[in-house]
N, C-alpha and C positions, 0 to 999 in steps of 0.2 A: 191328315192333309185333305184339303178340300178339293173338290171337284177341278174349279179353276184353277188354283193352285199348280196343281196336275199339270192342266194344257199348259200353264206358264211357263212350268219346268221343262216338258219334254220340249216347249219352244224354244226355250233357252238352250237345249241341250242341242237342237237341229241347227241352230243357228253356228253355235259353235262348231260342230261337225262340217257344216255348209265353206266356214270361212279357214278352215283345216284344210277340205278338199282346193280352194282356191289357192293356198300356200303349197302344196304340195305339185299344182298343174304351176304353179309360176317356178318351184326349183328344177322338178325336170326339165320344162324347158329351158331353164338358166343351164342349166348341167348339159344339156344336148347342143344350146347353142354354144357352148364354151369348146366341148370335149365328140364333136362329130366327124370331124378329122381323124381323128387318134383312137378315136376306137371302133372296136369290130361291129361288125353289122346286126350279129345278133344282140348285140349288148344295147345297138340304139332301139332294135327291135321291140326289144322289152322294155325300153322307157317311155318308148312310144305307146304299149300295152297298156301299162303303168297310166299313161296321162290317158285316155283314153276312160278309164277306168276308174280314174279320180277325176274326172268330167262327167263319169256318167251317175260318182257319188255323190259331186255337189249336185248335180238337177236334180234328183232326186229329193235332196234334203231339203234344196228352194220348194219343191212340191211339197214335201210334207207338210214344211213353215205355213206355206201357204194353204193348204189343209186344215192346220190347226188353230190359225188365227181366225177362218170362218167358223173352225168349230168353237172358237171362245167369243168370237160376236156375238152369235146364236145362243150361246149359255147365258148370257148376261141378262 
């Protein structure tokens, strides 16, 4: 596998991870705005943790994307 290749893949693979972490912050919120009422405080506590946490996984992953699309500009 070739050099670009590589960046393609691991871009493809950040993107996918990127639009993962954005599914995951839209179902806990669906899940907390549904179920905030009815459940205990630590339980929202930790969904809260949860999206927090898969917000700080998609930025990251936009970062990397965008990381590695300059680094395959530059290969080219």
């Amino acid at each position: 596998m070739g050099r670009l290749d590589r960046i393609k893949a691991e871009i493809s693979f950040h993107e996918k991870m990127f639009f993962t972490a954005i599914a995951m912050i839209l179902g806990l919120l669906g899940w907390a705005a549904n179920n905030y009422r009815s459940t205990d405080a630590v339980v929202l506590f930790l969904a809260t943790t949860g999206l927090i946490g898969a917000a700080g996984f998609g930025v990251w992953n936009y970062k990397k994307v965008k990381q590695l699309l300059e680094k395959l500009e530059n290969a080219e």
